[in-house]
VOPAGU-2260 file (C-alpha; in pm, 1 decimal, decimal comma):
REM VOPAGU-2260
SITE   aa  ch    i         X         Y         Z
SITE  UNK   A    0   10845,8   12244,2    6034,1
SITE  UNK   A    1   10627,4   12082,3    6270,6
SITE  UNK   A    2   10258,5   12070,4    6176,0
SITE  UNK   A    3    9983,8   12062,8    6402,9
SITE  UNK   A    4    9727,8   11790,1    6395,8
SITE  UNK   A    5    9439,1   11727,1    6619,4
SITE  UNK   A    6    9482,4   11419,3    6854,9
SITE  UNK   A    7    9304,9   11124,1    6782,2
SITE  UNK   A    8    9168,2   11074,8    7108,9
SITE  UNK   A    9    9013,4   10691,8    7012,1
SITE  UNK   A   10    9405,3   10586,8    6836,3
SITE  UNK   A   11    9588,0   10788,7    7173,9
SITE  UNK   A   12    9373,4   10526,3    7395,5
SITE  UNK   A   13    9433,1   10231,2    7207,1
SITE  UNK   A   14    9842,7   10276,4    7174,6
SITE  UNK   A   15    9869,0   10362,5    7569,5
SITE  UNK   A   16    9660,0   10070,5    7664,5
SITE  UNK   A   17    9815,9    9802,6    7421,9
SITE  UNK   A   18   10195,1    9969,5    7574,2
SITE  UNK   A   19   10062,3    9948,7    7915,3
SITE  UNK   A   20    9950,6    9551,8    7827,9
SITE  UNK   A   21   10265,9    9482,9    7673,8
SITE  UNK   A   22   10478,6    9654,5    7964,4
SITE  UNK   A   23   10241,7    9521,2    8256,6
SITE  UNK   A   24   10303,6    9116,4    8071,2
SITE  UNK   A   25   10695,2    9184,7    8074,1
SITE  UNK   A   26   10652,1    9289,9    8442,0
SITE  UNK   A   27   10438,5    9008,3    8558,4
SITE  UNK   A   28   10695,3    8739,7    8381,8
SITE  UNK   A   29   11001,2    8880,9    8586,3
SITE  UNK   A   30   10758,4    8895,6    8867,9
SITE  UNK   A   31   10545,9    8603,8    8898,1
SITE  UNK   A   32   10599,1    8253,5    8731,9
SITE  UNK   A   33   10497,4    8160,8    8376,9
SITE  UNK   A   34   10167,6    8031,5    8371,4
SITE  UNK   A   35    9993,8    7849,0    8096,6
SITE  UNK   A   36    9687,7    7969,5    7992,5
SITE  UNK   A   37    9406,9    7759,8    7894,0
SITE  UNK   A   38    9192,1    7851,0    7591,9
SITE  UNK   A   39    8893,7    7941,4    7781,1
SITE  UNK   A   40    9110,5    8201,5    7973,7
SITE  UNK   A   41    9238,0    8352,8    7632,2
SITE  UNK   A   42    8872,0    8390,4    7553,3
SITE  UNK   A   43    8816,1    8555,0    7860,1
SITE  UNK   A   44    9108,8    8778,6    7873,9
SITE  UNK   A   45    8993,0    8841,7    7473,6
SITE  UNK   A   46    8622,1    8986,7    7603,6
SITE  UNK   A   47    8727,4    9152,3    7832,3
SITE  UNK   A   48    9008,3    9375,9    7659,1
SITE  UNK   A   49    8761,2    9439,8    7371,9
SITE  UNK   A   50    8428,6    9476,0    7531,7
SITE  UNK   A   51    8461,3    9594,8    7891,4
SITE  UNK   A   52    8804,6    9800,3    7797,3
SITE  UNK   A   53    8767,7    9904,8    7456,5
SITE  UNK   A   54    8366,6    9984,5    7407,4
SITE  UNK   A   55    8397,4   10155,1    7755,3
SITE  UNK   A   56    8676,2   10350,4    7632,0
SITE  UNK   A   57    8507,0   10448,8    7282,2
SITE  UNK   A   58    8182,5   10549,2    7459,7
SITE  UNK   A   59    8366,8   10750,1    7754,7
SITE  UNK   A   60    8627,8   10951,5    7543,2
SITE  UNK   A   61    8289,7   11114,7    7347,5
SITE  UNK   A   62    8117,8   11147,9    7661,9
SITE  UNK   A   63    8349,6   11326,6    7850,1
SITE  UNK   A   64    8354,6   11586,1    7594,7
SITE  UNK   A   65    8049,7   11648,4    7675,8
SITE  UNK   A   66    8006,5   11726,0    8064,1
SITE  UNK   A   67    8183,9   11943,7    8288,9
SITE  UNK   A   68    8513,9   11878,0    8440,6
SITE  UNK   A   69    8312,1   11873,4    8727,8
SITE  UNK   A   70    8070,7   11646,0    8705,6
SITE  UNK   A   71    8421,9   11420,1    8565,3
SITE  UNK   A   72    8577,9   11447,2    8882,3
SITE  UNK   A   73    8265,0   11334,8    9091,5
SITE  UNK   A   74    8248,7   11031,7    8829,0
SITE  UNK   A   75    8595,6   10945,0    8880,2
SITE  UNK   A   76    8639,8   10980,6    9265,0
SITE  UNK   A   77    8340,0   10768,9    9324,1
SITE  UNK   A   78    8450,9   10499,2    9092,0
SITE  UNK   A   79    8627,6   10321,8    9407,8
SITE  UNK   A   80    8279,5   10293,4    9557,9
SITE  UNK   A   81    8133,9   10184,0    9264,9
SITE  UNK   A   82    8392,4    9913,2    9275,0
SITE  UNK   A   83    8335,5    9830,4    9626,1
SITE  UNK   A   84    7933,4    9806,0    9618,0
SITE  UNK   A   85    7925,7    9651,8    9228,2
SITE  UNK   A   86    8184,7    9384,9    9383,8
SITE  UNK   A   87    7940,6    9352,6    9690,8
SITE  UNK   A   88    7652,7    9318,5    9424,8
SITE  UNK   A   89    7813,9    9094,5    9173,6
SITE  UNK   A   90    8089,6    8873,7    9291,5
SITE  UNK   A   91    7943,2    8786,8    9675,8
SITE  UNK   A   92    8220,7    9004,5    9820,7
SITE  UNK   A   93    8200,4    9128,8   10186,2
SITE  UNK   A   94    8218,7    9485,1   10294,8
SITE  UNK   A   95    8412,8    9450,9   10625,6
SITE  UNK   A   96    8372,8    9789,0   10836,5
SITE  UNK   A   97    8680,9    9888,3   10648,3
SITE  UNK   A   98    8549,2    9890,2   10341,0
SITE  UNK   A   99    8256,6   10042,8   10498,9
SITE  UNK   A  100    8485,1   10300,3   10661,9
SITE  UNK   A  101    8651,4   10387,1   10353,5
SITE  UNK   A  102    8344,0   10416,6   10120,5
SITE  UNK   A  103    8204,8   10703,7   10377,1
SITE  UNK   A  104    8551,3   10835,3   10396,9
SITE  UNK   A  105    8512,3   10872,2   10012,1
SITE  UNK   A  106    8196,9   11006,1   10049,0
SITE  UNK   A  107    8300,0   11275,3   10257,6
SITE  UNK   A  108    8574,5   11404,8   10112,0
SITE  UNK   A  109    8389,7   11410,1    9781,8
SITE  UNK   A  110    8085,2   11595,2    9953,2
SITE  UNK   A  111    8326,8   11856,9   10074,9
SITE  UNK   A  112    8545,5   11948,8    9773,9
SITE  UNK   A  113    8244,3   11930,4    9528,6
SITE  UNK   A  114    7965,5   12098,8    9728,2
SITE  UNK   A  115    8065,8   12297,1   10038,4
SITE  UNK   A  116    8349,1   12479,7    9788,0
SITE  UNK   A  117    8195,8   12826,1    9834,3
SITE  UNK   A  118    8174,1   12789,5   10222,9
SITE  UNK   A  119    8490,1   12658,7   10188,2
SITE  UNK   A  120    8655,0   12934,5   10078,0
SITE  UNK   A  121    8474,3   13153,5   10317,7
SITE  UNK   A  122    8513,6   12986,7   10613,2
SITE  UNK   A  123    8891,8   12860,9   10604,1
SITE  UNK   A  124    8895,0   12709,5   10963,4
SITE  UNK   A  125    8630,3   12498,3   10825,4
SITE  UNK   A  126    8823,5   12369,3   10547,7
SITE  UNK   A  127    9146,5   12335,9   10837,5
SITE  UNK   A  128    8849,6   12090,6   11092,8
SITE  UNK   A  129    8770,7   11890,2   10790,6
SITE  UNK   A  130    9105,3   11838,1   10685,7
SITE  UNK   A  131    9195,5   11713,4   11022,1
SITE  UNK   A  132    8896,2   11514,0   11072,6
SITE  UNK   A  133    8992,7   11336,0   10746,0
SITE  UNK   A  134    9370,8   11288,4   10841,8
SITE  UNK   A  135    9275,3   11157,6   11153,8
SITE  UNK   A  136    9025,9   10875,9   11002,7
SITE  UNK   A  137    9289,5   10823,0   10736,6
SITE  UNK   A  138    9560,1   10730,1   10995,6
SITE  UNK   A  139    9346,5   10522,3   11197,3
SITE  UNK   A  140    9194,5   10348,7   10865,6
SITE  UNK   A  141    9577,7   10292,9   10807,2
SITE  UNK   A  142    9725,5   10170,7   11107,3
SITE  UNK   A  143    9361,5    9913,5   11091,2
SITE  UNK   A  144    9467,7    9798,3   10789,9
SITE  UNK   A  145    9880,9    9780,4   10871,9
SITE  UNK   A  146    9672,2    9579,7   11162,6
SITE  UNK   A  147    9503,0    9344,4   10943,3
SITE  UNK   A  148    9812,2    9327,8   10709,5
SITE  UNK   A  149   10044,9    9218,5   10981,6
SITE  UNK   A  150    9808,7    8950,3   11130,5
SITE  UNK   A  151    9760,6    8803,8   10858,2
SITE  UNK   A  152   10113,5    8740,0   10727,2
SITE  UNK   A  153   10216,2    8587,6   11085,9
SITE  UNK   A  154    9941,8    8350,2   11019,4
SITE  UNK   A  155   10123,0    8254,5   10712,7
């Protein structure tokens, strides 16, 4: 007979993340060449699998206990402007009007599932405009990037 336990949220994390290392290194070596990595690159790879992954990991499991589902879901559909701007911030990256584009696209979409809900649901043609509006700027953000895409592989 099957006994029931209570998951160890902190032991679940580490197995799928070492599986997902272990499956993602098979892929790359079928994929990509063999490279040799330096020592300084181990050390690297090292920090950031136990500081930036792990800690992260052991300070967001408890957390999200602890707030609404939500306030989760704003958290994790804004990570990809987080990303963008902490890029922009950090590493000297550019934000092309793409980027730009899709960070307000983001934006929106976020503003209207999280906070115009209740009018939402009232006012269903409202919901059916902002759909559209957002299909629309998603197919022309598309076809910009198939654009950009293209381009650049002829120039190749």
């Amino acid at each position: 007979m099957l006994k029931q336990e209570a998951i160890n949220v902190v032991r679940l994390t580490v197995y799928l993340r070492v599986l997902g290392a272990i499956l993602l290194v098979i892929t790359a070596n079928f994929i990509e060449k063999s490279q040799i990595i330096s020592i300084e690159s181990w050390m690297i790879i090292i920090w950031l699998g136990l500081v930036n992954t792990a800690f992260t990991f052991l300070i967001w499991n408890p957390a999200s206990r602890k707030i609404r589902v939500f306030q989760q879901t704003i958290l994790q559909n804004t990570m990809l402007i987080q990303i963008a701007l902490l890029s922009y911030v950090f590493l000297g990256e550019i934000l092309i009007i793409n980027k730009i584009f899709g960070i307000l696209l983001v934006f929106a979409g976020i503003l209207v599932v999280q906070y115009f809900e209740q009018y939402i649901k009232q006012k269903i043609r409202l919901l059916n405009f902002f759909c559209a509006v957002i299909a629309v700027y998603t197919a022309i953000f598309l076809h910009m990037l198939i654009q950009v895409f293209v381009h650049s592989t002829k120039k190749i």
